[in-house]
N, C-alpha and C positions, 0 to 999 in steps of 0.2 A: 843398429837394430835393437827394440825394446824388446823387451819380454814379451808383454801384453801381443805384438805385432806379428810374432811367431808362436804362441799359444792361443791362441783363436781361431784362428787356420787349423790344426791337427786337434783341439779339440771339435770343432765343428766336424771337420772330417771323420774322426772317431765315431762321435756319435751318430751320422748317418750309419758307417758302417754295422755299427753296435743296430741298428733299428732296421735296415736291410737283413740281419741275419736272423734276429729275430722273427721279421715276417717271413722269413724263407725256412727256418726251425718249424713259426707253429704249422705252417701250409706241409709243410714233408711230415710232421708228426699227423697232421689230420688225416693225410693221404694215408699214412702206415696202419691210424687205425682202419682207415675204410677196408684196407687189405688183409686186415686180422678178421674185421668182424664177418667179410667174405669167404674168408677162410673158415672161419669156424661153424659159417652157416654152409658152405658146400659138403665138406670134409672135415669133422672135430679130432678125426684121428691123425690129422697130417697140420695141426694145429703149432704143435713142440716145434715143428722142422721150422715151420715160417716163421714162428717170435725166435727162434734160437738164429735164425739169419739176421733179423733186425737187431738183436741188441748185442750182434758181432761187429753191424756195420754201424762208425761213426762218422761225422761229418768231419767236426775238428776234432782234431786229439789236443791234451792238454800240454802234450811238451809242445806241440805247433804255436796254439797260443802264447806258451810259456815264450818258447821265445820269440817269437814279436814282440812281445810283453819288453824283456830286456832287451832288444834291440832299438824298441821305441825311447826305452830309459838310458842307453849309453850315447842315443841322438842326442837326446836332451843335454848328456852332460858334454858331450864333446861341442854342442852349442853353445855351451854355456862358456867354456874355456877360451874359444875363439870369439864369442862378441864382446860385446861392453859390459865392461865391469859392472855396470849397475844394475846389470840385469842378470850376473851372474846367481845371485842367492836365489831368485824367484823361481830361475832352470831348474836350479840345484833340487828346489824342494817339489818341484812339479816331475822331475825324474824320478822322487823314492819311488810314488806308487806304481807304476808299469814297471819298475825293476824288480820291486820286492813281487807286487802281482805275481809276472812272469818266473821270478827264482821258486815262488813256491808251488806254483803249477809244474816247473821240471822237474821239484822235488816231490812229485805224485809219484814217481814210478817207483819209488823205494819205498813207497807206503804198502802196506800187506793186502793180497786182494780178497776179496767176499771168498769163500769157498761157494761153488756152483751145489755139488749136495746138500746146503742148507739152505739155499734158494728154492721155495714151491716144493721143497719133497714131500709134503702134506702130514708132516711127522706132528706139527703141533695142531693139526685141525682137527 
């Protein structure tokens, strides 16, 4: 088995998936506004509650991705180990980026978060 015959495949597939979720993002982000700007037009005081529900809820979290990410990169390498040697370099280097991707998306959660009081507290308006 070449390289080329097992990276065509899972990048194809990838990108569907990458352009499914995207169209499925911007449709749930359109929806979310309709449900703010309803919101702010019925009740401007019960405004806070409904965006403080939205941007608690996420779809994918980053360590999710993340690890797909490296689990898609240790396919590649353990593919690359068990076929043919000549297709070993190609796996090899087609494995960094979804490893390294995925390593640094789980390395998000030990990144510092925004403080919420300096979010909108209208201090610099």
């Amino acid at each position: 088995m070449d390289a080329e015959s097992l990276l065509i495949p899972i990048g194809l597939f990838l990108a569907i998936v990458a352009i499914v979720a995207l169209i499925t993002e911007v449709v749930g982000l359109s929806i979310t506004n309709k449900t703010v700007r309803e919101a702010l037009k019925a009740s401007p005081e019960h405004l806070a509650l409904v965006t403080d529900k939205f941007q608690k809820r996420r779809r994918w979290s980053s360590d999710a991705v993340g690890l797909l990410g490296i689990a898609l990169g240790a396919a590649l390498v353990v593919a690359a180990l068990i076929g043919a040697p000549g297709s070993r370099i190609a796996l090899l280097q087609a494995a960094l980026l979804p490893a390294f991707t995925g390593a640094a998306l789980m390395g998000q959660r030990w990144l510092p978060k925004p403080r919420q009081d300096a979010i909108g507290d209208g201090a610099g308006e």
